[in-house]
C-alpha positions as CSV (number, residue, x, y, z in Angstrom):
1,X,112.5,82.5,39.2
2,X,109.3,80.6,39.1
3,X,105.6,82.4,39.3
4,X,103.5,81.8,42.1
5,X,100.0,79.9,41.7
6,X,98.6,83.6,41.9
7,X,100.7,85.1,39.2
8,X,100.1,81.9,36.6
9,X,96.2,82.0,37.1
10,X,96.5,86.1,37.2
11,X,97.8,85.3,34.2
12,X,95.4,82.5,33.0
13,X,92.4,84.6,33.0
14,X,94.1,87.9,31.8
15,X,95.0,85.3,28.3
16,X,91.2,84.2,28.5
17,X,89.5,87.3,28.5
18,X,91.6,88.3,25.8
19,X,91.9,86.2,23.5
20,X,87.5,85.6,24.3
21,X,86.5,89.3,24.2
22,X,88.8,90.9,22.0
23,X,90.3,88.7,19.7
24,X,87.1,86.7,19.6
25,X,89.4,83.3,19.0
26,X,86.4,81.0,19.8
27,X,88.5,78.1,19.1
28,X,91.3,79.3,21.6
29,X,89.1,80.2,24.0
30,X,87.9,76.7,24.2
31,X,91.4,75.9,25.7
32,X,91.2,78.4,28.7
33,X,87.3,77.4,29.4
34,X,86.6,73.7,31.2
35,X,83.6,72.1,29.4
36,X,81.9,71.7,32.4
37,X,81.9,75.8,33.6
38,X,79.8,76.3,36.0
39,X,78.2,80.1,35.0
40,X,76.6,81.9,38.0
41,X,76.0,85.3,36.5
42,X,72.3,86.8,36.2
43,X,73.2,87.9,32.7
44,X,75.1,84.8,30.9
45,X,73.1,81.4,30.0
46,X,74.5,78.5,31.6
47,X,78.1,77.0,30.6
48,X,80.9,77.5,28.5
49,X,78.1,77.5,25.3
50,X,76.5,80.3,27.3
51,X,79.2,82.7,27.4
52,X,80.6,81.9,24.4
53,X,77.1,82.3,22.7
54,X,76.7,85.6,24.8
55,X,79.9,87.0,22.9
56,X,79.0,85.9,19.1
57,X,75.9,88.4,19.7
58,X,77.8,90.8,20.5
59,X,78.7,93.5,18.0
60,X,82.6,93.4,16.6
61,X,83.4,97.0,18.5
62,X,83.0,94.8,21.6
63,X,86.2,95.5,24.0
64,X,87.5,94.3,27.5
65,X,90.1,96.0,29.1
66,X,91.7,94.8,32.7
67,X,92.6,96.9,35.5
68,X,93.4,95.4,38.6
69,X,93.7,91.6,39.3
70,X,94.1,89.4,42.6
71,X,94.6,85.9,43.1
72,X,94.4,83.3,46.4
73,X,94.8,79.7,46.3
74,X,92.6,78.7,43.2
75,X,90.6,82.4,42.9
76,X,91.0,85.7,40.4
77,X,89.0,88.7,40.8
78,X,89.7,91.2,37.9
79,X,87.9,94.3,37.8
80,X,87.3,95.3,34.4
81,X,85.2,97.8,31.5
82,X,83.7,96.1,28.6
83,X,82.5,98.6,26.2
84,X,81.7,99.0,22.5
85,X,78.7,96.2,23.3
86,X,75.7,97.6,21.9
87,X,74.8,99.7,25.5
88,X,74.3,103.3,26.2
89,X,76.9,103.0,29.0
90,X,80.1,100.8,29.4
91,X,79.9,98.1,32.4
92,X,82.8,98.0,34.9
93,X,82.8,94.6,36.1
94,X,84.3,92.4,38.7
95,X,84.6,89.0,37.6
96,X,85.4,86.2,40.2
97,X,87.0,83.3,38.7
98,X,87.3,79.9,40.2
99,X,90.6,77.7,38.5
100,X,91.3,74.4,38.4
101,X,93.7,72.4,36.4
102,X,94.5,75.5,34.5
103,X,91.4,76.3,33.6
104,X,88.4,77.9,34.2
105,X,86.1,76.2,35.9
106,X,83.3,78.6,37.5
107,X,82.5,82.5,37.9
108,X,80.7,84.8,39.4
109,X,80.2,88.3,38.8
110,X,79.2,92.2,39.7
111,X,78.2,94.6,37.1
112,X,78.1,98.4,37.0
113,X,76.6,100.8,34.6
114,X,80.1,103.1,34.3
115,X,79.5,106.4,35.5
116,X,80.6,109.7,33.9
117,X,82.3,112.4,35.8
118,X,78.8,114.4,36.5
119,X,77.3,111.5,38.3
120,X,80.3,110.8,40.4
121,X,79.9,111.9,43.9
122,X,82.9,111.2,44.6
123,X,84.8,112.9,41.9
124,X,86.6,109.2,40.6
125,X,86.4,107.4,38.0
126,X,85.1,104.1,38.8
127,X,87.7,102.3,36.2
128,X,91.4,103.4,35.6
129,X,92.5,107.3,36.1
130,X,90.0,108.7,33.1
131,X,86.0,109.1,32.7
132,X,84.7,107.5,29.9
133,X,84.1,110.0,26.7
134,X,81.6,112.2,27.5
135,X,78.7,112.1,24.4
């Protein structure tokens, strides 16, 4: 059976923030990012260079980890937690990502400071079925 559009660019940018993030494979990345990314984030410099830059600064215990993901036509939204990134508090993030031609091509994203289980008024964990380690 063959995967959906979805499923391959589910796929796509599950690889990119991988092998970006965590394996930190600059080169490889460069296959998954277009050169002409369009960056609309509030915290990333413009372009590919931008994010890519944004990354090298970050220390080695940086980590992403991906919980859910949805795709239509050429769009993936994957809510995430980066952590281990020089903050007092992890982000949970949801990253909107625009493909084309297999790769990425634009994003946009919300950012949360992750909240521990005494802040939560609702009782949930923002990200996954656990609360971050308490300090």
């Amino acid at each position: 059976m063959n995967p959906t559009k979805q499923e391959t660019n589910k796929a796509l940018v599950l690889a990119a923030f991988d092998t970006l993030f965590n394996k930190r494979d600059y080169p490889a990345a460069e296959r998954f990012w277009s050169p002409n990314y369009l960056q609309h984030s509030a915290h990333i410099n413009h372009g590919r260079e931008g994010l890519f830059e944004l990354v090298k600064g970050m220390p080695s215990t940086l980590k992403y980890e991906p919980g859910m993901v949805v795709a239509e036509n050429d769009l993936v939204i994957v809510h995430g937690r980066f952590s281990g990134f020089g903050q007092p508090v992890n982000w949970i993030a949801a990253d909107i990502l625009r493909i084309d031609d297999d790769l990425l091509v634009e994003h946009w994203d919300i950012i949360q400071d992750e909240s521990t289980r005494a802040q939560s008024k609702s009782g949930l964990p923002m990200f996954g079925d656990k609360f971050p380690t308490e300090p």
